[in-house]
N, C-alpha and C positions, 0 to 999 in steps of 0.2 A: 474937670477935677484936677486938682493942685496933685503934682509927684508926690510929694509927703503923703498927701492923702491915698494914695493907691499902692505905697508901698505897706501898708498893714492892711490892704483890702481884701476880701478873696476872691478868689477867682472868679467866680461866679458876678462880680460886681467889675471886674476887670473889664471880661468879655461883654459885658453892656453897655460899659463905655466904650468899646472896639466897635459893637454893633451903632452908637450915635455919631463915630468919626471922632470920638478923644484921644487923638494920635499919643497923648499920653501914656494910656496903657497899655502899649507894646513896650516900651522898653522894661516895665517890668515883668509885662509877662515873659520877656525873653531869658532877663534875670532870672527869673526862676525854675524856665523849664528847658530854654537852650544845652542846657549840659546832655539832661538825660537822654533828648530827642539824637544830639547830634551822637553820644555815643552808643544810643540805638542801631542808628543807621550805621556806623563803621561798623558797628556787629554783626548787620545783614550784609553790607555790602563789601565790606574788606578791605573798601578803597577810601582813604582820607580826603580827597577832591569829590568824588562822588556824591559819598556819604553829605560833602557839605553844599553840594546840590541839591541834595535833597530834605538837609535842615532848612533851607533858604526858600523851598520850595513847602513845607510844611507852614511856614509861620505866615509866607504870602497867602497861604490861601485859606489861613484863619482869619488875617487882615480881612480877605475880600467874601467871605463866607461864615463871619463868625456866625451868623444863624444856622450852621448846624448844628452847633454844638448845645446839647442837650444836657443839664445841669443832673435831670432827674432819671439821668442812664447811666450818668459815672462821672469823673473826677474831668478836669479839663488836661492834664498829664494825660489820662488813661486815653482821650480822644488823642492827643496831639502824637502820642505814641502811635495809636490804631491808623492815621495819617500815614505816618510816617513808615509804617509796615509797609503800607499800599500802594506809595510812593515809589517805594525800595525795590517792591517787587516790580511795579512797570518798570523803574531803570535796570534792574537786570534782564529780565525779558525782553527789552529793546535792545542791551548789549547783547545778550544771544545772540537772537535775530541776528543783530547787525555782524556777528563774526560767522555766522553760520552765512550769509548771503555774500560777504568779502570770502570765504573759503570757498563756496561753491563758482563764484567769479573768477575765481584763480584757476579752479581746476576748468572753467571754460574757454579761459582767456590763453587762444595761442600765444606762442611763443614769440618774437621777435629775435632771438636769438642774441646771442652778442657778438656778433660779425660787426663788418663796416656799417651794416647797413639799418641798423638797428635805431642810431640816431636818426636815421632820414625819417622810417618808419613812425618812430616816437613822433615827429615835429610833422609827420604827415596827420594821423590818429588827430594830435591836438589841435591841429590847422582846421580839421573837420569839424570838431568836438564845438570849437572857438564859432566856426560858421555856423552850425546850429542851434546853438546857444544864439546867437542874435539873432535868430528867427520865432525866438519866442515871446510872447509879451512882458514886459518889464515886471511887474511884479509877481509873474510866474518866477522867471527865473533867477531873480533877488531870492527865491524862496528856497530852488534848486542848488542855486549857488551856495546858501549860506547850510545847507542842509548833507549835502550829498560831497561838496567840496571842501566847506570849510568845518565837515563833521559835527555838527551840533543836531541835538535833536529838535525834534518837532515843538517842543513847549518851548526851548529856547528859543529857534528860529519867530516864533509865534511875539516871544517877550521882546524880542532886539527888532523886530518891525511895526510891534505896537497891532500888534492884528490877532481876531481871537485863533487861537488852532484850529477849530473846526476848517476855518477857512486858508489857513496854513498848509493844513493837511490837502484838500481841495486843488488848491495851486502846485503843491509839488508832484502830485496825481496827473493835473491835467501836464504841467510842466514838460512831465517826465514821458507822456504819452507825445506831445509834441517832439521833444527832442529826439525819441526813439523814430518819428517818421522822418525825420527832417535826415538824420544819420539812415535812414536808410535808402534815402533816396541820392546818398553818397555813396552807398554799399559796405556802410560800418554798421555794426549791431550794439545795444546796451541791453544790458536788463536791470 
């Protein structure tokens, strides 16, 4: 279908060209409901990078899923909003989490202290950390790596290696079960 032609379409004829691969009609569906979704999600989430993780993550997964959207339950807004709730809520729930488990980390992780000796400590810790880390398999720890060190979550790690999450999640599981034997057969701990 010709842009002209899908810029006076509605929606409901959009998302049937999205459903045959008319890479067409995304750009107007974006046109039209990018605003409201993205200033949805600043509204749930408070954060303008986030929030636009999670625009970006709503419109992908109409791309690759417009068959759920269901014409004769509500408006395509009203789904792409209900998304983007859903969305909103797993990334803050995943930030919790993730500051609740760096808080509890903290309060487990002795001290080194700042003496002399602290630097040796540091570069011993990562010396280890570095050894057990290559004793894991490569696309385990591409997983850990980019997940636990380079801070990204699980859907993104899953997007930047081109592998579904389930199996994303799977690998930094098994990854992280590996690396915790591997350190403690150094005499270091993680959790």
């Amino acid at each position: 279908m010709a842009a002209d032609d899908l810029h006076d379409a509605e929606d409901v004829v959009l998302v049937r060209a999205l459903r045959v691969g008319d890479e067409a009609a995304m750009p107007e569906i974006l046109r039209r409901h990018r605003s409201p979704v993205a200033a949805f999600a600043r509204r749930l989430l408070g954060d303008a990078a986030r929030a636009e993780e999670v625009t970006q993550d709503v419109f992908v997964r109409l791309w690759e899923r417009s068959q759920r959207f269901d014409a004769t339950r509500g408006t395509l807004r009203a789904f792409l909003l209900a998304l983007t709730h859903g969305r909103a809520l797993d990334v803050s729930r995943a930030d919790t989490a993730r500051a609740r488990r760096e808080e509890r980390d903290q309060t487990r992780r002795p001290t080194a202290g700042n003496g002399a000796d602290a630097p040796v400590v540091a570069r011993s810790v990562a010396d280890a950390l570095h050894d057990a880390l290559r004793q894991i398999p490569e696309a385990e720890r591409r997983a850990v790596e980019l997940a636990y060190f380079g801070g990204h979550s699980y859907r993104t790690v899953s997007a930047m290696l081109g592998e579904p999450e389930g199996t994303i999640k799977s690998r930094i599981r098994s990854g992280l079960a590996r690396l915790r034997a591997a350190l403690a057969a150094q005499q270091l701990h993680i959790d």
